[in-house]
N, C-alpha and C positions, 0 to 999 in steps of 0.2 A: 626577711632576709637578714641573717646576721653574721658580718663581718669583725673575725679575729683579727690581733696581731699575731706572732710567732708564738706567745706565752700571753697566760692574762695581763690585760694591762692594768697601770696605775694609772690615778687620776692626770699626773703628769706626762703620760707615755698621752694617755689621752686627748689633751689639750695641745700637746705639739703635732700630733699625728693627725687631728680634727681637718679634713679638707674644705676648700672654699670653693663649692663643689654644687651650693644650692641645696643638698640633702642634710637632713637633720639626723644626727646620731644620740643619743645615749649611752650611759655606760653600764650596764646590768652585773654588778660582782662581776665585776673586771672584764666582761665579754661586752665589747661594742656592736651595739645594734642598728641598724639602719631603720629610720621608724617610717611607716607608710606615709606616702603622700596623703595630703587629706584634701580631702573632697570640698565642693563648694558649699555643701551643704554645713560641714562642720565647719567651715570656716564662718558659715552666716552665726551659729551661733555661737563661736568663739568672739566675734566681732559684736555681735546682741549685748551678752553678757559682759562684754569688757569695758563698754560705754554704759551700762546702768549699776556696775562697781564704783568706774570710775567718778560717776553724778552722785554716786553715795559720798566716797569719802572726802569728795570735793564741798557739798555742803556741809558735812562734820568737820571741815576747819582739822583732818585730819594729814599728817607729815607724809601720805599713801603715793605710790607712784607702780605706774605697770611699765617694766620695760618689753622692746622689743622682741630682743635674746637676753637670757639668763641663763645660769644655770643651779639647781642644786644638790650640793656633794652631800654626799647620806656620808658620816663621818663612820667607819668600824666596816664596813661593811664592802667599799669601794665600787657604791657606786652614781653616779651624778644623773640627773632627771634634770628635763629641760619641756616644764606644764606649759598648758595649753597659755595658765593668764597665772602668772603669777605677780601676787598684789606684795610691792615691798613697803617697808618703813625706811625712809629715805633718813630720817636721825639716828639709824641704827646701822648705814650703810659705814659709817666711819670708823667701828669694830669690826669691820671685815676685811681679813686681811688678802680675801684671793680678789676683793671689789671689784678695787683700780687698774688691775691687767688682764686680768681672766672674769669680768661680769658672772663672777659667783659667787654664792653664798653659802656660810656653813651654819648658821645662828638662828635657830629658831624665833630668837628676839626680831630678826631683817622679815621674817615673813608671816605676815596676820593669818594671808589667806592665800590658797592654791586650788585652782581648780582644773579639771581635766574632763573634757570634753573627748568620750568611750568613743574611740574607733575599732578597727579589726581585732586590732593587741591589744582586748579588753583585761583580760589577766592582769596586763602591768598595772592599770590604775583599780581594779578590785582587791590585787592581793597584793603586789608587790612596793605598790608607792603608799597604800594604803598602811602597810605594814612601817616601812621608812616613817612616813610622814608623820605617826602617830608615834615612834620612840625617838623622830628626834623633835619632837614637841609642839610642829606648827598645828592653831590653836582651834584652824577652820579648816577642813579639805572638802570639795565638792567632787561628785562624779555624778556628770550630766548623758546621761545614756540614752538621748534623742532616740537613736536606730533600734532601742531592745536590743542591743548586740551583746550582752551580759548573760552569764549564766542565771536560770531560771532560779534560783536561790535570791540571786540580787532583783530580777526582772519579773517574779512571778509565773504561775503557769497557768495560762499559755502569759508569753511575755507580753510585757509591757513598758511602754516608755518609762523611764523611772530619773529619780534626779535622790540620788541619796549624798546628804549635809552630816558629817561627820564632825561633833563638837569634841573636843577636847577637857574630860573632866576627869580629874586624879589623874591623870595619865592612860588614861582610856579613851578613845574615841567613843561619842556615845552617837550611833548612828540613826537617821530619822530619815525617814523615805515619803517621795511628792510623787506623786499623782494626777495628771486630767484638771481641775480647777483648785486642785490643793493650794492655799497659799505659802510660799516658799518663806520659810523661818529659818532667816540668819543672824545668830547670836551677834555679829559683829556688826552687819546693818540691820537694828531693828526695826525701823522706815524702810526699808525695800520694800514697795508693793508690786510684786508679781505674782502669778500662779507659774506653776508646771506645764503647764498647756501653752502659756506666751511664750517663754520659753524654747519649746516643742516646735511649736509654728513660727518661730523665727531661722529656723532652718529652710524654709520656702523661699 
């Protein structure tokens, strides 16, 4: 379902106009979207994944922190995305100027790592955040696609659970795709020991 204002909005039409309302919006080049509720299922492994981030950068003695709500404004483009887990750098929260009243971010510097756990509106996290994410420079993006709900390009054919880890190299995303007992390789925690598969089954 996506809900306009009268003209496209701006980031700021946007934040005033945000209801407290229980539904989570986005702002897609200036058109606000209402995002699907999500399931119990995506929520076991948004919850999975957030606590074995968290145990990562907790033993690296790293400045890491996940908030609740955030937001982040894709700068040029107008529009704000609000990930499944996004993992900030709390020493880099103090060059942000939207921080301290609107819990957003504009600084690829504030964010290591963004992950998005694939519901319905898989488009947005294949092409559309994938695309943001990558020009405005955060270093790590994950898209964890429990359900195969991804186009057969990203899922394979016939589909397949897929967990594709998007590096950041010259300004390119350099993409890597997990698999069934693949073990998941992430450049920012190189001690994470998981497969694909734990993962997977943490949505049960």
């Amino acid at each position: 379902m996506t809900q306009t204002l009268p003209k496209l909005a701006t980031f700021e039409q946007f934040i005033d106009w945000y209801p407290s309302n229980g539904v989570q919006y986005e702002l897609h080049q200036g058109v606000i979207v209402e995002m699907p509720p999500p399931t119990g299922e995506h929520e076991n492994v948004v919850g999975f994944l957030a606590a074995q981030i968290t145990f990562q950068f907790l033993q690296m003695g790293l400045p890491f922190r996940i908030p609740k709500t955030a937001l982040i404004k894709i700068e040029g483009n107008n529009s704000t995305y609000s990930p499944d887990i996004l993992v900030l750098n709390h020493d880099n929260l103090v060059n942000e100027p939207l921080w301290s009243k609107q819990s957003t971010v504009i600084q690829a510097a504030s964010i290591p790592i963004t992950i998005e756990v694939v519901s319905t509106n898989w488009r947005d996290d294949y092409y559309d955040k994938f695309r943001d994410y990558e020009e405005m420079g955060i270093p790590e993006y994950w898209i964890v696609d429990y359900a195969a709900l991804g186009g057969k390009r990203f899922t394979g054919n016939p589909k397949q659970q897929t967990i594709t880890i998007c590096n950041l190299v010259d300004g390119d995303y350099q993409m890597t795709v997990f698999r069934g007992d693949d073990a998941i390789m992430s450049p920012l925690f190189p001690q994470l020991e998981l497969t694909a598969q734990q993962i997977f089954d943490s949505a049960l």
